[in-house]
PyMOL Python script that loads the backbone (N, CA, C, O; Angstrom):
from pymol import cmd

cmd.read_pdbstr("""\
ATOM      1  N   UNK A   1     124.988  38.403 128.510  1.00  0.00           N
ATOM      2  CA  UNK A   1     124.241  38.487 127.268  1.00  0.00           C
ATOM      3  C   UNK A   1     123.439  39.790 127.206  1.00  0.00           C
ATOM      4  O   UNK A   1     123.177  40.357 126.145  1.00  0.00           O
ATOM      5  N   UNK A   2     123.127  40.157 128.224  1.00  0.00           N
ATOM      6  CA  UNK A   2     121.999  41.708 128.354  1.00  0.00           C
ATOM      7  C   UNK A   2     122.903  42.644 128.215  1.00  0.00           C
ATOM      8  O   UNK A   2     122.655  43.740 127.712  1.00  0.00           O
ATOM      9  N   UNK A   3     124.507  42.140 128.833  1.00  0.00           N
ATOM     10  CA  UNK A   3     125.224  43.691 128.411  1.00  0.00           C
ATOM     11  C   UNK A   3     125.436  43.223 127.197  1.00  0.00           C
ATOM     12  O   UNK A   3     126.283  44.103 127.040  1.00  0.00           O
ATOM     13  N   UNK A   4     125.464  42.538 125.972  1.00  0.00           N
ATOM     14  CA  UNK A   4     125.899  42.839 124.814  1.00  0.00           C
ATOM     15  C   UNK A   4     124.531  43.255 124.362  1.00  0.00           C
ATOM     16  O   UNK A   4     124.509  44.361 123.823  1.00  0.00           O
ATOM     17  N   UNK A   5     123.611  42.750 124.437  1.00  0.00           N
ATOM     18  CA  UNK A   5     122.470  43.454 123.254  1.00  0.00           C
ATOM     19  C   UNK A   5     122.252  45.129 123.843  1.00  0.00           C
ATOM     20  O   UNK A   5     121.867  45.983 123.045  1.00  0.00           O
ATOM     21  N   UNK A   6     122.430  45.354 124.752  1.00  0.00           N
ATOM     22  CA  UNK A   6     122.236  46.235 125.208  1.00  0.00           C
ATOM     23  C   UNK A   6     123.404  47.330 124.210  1.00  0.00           C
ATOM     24  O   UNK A   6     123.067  48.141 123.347  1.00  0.00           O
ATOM     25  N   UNK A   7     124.536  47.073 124.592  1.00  0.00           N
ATOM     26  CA  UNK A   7     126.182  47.531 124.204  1.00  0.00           C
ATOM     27  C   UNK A   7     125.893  47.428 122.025  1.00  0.00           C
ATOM     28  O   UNK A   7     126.559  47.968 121.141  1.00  0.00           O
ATOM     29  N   UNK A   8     125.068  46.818 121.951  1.00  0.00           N
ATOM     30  CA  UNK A   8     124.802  46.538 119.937  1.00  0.00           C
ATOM     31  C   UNK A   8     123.901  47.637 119.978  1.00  0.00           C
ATOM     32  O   UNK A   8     124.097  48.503 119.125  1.00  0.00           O
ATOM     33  N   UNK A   9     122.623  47.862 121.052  1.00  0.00           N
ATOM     34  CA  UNK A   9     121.462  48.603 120.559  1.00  0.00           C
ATOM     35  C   UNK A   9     121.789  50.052 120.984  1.00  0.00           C
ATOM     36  O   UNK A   9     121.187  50.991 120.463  1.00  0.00           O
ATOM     37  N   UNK A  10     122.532  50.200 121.722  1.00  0.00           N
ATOM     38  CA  UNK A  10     123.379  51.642 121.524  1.00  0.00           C
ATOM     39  C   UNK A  10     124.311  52.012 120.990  1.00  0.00           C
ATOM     40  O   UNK A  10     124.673  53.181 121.128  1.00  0.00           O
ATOM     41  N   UNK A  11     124.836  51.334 120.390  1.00  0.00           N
ATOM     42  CA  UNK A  11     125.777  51.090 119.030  1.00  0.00           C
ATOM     43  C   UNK A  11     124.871  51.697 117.649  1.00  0.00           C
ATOM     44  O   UNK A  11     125.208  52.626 116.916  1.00  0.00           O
ATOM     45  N   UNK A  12     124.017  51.119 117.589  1.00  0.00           N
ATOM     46  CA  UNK A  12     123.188  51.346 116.117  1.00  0.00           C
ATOM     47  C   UNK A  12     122.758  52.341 116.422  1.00  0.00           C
ATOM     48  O   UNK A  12     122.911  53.234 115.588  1.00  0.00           O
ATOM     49  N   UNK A  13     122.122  52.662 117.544  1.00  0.00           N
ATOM     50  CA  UNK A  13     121.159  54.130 117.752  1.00  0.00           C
ATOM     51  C   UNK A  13     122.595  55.077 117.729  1.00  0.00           C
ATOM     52  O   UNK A  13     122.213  56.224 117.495  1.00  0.00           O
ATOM     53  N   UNK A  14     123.649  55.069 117.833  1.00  0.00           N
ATOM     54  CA  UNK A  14     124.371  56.306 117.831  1.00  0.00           C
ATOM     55  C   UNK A  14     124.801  56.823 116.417  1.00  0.00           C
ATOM     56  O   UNK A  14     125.150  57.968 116.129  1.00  0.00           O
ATOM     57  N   UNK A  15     124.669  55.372 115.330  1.00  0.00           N
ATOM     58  CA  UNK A  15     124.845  55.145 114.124  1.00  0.00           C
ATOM     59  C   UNK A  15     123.668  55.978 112.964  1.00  0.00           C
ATOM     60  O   UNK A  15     123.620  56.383 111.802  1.00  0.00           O
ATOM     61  N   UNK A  16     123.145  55.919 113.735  1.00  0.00           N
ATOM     62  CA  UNK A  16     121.947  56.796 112.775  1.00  0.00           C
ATOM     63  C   UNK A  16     121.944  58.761 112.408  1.00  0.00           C
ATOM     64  O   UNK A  16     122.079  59.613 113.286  1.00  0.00           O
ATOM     65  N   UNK A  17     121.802  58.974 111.299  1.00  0.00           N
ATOM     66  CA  UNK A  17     121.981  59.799 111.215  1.00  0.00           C
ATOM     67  C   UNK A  17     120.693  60.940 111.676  1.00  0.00           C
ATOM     68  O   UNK A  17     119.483  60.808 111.490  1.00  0.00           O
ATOM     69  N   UNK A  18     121.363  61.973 112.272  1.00  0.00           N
ATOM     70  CA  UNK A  18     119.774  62.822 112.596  1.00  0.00           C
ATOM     71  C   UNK A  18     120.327  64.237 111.664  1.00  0.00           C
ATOM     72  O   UNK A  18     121.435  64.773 111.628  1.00  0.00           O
ATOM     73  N   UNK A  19     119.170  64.528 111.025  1.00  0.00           N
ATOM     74  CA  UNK A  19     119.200  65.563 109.946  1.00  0.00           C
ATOM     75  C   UNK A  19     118.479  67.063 111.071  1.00  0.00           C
ATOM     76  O   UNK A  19     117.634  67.191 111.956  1.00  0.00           O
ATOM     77  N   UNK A  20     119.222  67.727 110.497  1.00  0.00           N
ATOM     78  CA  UNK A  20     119.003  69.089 111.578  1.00  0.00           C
ATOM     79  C   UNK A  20     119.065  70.594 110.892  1.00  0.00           C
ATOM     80  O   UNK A  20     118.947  71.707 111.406  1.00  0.00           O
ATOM     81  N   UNK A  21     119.291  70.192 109.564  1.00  0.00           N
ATOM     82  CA  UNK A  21     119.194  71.610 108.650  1.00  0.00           C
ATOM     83  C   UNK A  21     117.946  71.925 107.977  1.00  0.00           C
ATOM     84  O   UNK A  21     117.005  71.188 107.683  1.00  0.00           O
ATOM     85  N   UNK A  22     118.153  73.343 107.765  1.00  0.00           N
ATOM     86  CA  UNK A  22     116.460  73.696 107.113  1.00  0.00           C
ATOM     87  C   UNK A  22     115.937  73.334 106.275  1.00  0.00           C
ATOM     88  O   UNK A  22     116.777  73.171 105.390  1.00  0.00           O
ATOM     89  N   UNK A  23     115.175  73.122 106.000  1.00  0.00           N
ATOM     90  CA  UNK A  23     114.143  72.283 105.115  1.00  0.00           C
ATOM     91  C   UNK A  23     113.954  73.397 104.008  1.00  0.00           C
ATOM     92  O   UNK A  23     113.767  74.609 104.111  1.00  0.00           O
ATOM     93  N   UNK A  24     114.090  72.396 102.700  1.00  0.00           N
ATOM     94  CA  UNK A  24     114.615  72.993 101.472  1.00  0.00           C
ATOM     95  C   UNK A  24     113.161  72.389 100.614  1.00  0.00           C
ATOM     96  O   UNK A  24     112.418  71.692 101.305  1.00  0.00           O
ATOM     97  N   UNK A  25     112.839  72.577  99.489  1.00  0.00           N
ATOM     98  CA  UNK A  25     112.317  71.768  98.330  1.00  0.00           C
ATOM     99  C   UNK A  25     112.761  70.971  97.356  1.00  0.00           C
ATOM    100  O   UNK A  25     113.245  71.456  96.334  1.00  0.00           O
ATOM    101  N   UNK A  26     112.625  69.258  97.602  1.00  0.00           N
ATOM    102  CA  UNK A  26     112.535  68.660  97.133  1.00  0.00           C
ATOM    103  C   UNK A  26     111.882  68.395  96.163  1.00  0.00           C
ATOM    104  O   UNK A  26     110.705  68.236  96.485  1.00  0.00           O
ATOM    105  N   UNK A  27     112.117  68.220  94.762  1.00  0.00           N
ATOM    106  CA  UNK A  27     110.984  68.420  93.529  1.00  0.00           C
ATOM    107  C   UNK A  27     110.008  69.022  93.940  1.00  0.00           C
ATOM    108  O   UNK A  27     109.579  69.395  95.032  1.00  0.00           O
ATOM    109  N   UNK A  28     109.443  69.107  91.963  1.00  0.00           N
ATOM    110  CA  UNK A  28     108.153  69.962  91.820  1.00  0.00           C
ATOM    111  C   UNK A  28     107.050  70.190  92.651  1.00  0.00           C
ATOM    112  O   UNK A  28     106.547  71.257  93.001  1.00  0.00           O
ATOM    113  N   UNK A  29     106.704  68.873  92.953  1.00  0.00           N
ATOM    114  CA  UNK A  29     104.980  68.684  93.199  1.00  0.00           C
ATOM    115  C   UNK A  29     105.315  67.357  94.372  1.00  0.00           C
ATOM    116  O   UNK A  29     106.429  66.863  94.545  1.00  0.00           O
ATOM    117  N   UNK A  30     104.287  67.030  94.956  1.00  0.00           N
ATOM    118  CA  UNK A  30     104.276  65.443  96.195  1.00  0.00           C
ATOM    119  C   UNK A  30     104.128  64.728  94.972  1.00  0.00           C
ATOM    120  O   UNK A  30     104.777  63.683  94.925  1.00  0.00           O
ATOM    121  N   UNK A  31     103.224  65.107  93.643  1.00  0.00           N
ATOM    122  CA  UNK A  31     102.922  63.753  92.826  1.00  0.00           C
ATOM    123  C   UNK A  31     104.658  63.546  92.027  1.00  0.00           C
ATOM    124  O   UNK A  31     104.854  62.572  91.299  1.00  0.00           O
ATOM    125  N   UNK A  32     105.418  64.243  92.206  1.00  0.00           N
ATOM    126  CA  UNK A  32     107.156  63.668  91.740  1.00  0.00           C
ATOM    127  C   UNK A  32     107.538  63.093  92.464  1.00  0.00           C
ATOM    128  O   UNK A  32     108.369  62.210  92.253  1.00  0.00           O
ATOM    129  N   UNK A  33     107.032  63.407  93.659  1.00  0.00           N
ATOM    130  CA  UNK A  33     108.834  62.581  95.027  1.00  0.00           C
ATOM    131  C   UNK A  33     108.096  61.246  95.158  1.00  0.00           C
ATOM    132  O   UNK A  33     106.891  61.023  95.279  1.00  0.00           O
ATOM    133  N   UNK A  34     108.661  60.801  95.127  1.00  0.00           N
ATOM    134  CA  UNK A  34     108.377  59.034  95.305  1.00  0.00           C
ATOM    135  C   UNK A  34     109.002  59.460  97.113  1.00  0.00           C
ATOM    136  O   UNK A  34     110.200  59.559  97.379  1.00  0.00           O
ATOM    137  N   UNK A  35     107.241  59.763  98.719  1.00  0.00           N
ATOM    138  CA  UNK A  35     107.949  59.381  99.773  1.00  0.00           C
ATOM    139  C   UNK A  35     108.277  58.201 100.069  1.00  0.00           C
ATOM    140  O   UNK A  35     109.088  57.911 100.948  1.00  0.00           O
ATOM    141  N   UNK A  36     107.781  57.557  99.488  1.00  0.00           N
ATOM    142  CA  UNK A  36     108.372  55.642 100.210  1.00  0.00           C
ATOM    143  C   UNK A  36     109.621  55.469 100.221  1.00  0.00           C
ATOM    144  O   UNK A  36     110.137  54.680 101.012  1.00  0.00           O
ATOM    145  N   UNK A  37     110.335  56.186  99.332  1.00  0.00           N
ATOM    146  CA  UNK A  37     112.060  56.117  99.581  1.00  0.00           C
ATOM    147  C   UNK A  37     112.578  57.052 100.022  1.00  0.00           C
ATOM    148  O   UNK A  37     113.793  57.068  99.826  1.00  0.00           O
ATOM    149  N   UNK A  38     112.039  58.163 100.741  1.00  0.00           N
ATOM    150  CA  UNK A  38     112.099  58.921 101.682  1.00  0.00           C
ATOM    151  C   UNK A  38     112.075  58.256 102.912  1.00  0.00           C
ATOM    152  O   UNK A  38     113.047  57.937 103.597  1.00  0.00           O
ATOM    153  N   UNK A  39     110.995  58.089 103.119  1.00  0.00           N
ATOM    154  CA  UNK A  39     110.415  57.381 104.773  1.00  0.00           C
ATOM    155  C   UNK A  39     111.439  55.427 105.014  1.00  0.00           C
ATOM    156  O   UNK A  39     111.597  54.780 106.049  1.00  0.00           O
ATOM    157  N   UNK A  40     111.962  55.054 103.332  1.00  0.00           N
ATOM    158  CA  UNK A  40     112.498  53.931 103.483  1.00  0.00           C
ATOM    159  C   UNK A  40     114.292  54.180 103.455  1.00  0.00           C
ATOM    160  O   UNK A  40     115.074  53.231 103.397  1.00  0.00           O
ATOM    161  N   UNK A  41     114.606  55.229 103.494  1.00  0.00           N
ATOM    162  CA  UNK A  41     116.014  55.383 103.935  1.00  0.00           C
ATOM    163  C   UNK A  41     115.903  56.694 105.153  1.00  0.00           C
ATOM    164  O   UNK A  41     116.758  57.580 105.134  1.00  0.00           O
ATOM    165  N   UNK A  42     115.122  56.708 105.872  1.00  0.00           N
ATOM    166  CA  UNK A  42     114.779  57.389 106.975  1.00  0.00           C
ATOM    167  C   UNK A  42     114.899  58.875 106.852  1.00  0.00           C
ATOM    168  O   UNK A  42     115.277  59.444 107.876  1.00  0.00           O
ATOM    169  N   UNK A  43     114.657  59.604 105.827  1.00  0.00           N
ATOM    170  CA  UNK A  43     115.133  61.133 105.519  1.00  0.00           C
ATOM    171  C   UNK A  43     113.741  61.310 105.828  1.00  0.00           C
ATOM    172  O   UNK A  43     112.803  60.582 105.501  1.00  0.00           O
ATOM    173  N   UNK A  44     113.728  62.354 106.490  1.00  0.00           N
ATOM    174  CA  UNK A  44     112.388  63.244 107.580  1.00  0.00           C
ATOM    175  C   UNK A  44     111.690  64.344 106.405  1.00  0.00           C
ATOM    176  O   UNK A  44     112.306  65.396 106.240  1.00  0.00           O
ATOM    177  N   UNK A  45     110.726  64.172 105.786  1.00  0.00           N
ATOM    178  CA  UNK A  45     109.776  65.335 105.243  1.00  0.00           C
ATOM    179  C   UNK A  45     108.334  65.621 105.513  1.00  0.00           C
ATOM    180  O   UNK A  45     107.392  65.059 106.070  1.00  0.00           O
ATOM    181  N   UNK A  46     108.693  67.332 104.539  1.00  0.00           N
ATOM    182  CA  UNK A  46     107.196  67.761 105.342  1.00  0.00           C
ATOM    183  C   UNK A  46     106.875  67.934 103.977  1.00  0.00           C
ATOM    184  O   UNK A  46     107.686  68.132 103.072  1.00  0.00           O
ATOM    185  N   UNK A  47     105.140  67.813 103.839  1.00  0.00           N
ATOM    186  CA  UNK A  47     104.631  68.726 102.413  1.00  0.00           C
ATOM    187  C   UNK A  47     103.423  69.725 102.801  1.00  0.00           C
ATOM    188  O   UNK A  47     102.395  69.396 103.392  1.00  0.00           O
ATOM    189  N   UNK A  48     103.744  70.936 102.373  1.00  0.00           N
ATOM    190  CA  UNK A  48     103.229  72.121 102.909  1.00  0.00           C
ATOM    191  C   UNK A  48     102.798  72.710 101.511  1.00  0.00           C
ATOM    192  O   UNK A  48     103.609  73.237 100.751  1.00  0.00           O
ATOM    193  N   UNK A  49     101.681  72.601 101.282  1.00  0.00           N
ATOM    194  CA  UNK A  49     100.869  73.379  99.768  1.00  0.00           C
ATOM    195  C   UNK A  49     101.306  72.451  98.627  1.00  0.00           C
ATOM    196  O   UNK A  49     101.555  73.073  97.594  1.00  0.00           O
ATOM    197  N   UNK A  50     101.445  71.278  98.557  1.00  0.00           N
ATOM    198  CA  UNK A  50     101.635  70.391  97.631  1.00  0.00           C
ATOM    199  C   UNK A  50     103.205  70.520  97.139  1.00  0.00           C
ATOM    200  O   UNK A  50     103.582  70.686  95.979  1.00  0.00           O
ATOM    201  N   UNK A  51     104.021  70.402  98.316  1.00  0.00           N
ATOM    202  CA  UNK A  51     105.393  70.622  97.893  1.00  0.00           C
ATOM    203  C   UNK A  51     105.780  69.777  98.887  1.00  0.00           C
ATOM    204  O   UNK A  51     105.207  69.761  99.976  1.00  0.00           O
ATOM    205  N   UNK A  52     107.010  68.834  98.519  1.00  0.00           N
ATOM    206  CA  UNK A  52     107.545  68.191  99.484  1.00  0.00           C
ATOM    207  C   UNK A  52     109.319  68.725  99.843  1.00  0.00           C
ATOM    208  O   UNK A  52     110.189  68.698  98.973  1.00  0.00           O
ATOM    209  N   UNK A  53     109.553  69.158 101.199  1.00  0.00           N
ATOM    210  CA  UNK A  53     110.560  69.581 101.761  1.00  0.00           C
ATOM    211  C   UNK A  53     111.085  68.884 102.733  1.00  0.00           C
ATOM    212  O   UNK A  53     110.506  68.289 103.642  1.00  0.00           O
ATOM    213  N   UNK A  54     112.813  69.030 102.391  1.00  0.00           N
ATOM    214  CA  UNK A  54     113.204  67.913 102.794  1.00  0.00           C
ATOM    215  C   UNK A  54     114.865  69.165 103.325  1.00  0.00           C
ATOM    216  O   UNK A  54     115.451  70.084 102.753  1.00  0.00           O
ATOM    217  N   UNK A  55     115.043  68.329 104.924  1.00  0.00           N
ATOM    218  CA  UNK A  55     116.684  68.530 105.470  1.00  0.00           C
ATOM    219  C   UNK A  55     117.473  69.281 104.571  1.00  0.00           C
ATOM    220  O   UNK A  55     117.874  68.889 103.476  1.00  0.00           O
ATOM    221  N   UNK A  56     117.688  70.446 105.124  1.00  0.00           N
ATOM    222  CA  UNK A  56     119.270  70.455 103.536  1.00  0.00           C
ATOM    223  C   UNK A  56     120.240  70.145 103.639  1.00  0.00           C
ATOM    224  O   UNK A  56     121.114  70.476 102.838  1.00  0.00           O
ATOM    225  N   UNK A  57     120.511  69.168 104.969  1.00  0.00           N
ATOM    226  CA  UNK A  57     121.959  68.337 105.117  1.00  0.00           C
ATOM    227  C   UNK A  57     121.414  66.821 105.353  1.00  0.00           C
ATOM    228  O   UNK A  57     121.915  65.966 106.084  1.00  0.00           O
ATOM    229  N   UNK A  58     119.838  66.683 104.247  1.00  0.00           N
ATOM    230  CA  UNK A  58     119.984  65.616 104.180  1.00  0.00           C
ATOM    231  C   UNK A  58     119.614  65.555 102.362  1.00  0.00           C
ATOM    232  O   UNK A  58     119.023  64.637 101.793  1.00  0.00           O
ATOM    233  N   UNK A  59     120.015  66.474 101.901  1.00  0.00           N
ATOM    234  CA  UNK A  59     119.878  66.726 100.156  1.00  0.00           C
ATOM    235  C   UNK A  59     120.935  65.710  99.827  1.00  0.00           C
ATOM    236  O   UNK A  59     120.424  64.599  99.691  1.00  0.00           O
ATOM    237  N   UNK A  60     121.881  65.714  99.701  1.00  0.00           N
ATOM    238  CA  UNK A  60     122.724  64.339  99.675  1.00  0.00           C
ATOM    239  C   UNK A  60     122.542  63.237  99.522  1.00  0.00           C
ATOM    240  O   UNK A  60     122.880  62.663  98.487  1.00  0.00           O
ATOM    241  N   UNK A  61     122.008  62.699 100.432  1.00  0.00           N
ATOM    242  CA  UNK A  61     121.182  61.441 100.616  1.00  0.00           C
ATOM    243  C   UNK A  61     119.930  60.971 100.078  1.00  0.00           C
ATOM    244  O   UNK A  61     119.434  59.894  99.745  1.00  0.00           O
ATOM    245  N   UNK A  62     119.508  62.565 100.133  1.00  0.00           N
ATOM    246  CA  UNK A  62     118.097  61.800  98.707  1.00  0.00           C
ATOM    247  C   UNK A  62     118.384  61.792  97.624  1.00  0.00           C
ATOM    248  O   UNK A  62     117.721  61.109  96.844  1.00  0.00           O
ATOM    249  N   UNK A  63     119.695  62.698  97.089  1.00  0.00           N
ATOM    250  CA  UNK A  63     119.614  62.170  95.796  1.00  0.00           C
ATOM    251  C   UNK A  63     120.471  61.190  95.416  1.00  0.00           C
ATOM    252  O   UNK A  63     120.701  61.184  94.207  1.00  0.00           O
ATOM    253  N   UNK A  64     120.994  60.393  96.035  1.00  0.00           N
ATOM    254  CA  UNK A  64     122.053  59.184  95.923  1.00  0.00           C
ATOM    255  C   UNK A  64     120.628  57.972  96.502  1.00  0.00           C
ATOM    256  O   UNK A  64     120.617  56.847  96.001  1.00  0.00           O
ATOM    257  N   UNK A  65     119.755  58.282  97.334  1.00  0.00           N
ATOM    258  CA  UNK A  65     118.605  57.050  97.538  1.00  0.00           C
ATOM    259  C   UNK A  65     117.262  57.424  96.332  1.00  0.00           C
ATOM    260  O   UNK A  65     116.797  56.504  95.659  1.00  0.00           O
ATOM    261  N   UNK A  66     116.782  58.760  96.194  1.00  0.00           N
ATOM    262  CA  UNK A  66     115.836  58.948  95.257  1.00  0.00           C
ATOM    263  C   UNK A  66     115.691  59.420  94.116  1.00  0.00           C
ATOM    264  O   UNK A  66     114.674  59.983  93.710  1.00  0.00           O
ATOM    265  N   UNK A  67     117.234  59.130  93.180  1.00  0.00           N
ATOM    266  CA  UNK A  67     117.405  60.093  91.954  1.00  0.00           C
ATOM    267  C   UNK A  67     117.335  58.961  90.926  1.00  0.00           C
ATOM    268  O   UNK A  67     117.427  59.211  89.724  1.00  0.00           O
TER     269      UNK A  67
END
""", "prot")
cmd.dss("prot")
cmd.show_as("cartoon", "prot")
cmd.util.cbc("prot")
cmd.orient("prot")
């Protein structure tokens, strides 16, 4: 039983996507991007001077989760 949960929970962790491209701008302002559906489909951002920037090989994905 420990080798299967074990053999599932490295299964999912290999399943996850890790975003590794430069960070682009995501809309206007932080008061446009809705982060909760950022941080709730796991896409990684920063906001630097009231701008929120986001992966650019994870631009894709926010706009199919936050458009």
């Amino acid at each position: 039983m420990l080798v299967f949960c074990l053999s599932i929970l490295f299964i999912l962790s290999a399943c996850q996507k890790e975003y590794n491209g430069k960070y682009v701008q995501w809309g206007d302002t932080i008061e446009s991007v809705n982060t909760d559906k950022l941080e709730r489909n796991n896409i990684p951002y920063k906001v630097e001077g009231n701008k929120v920037y986001i992966p650019e090989d994870a631009f894709d994905d926010a706009v199919v989760c936050c458009s």
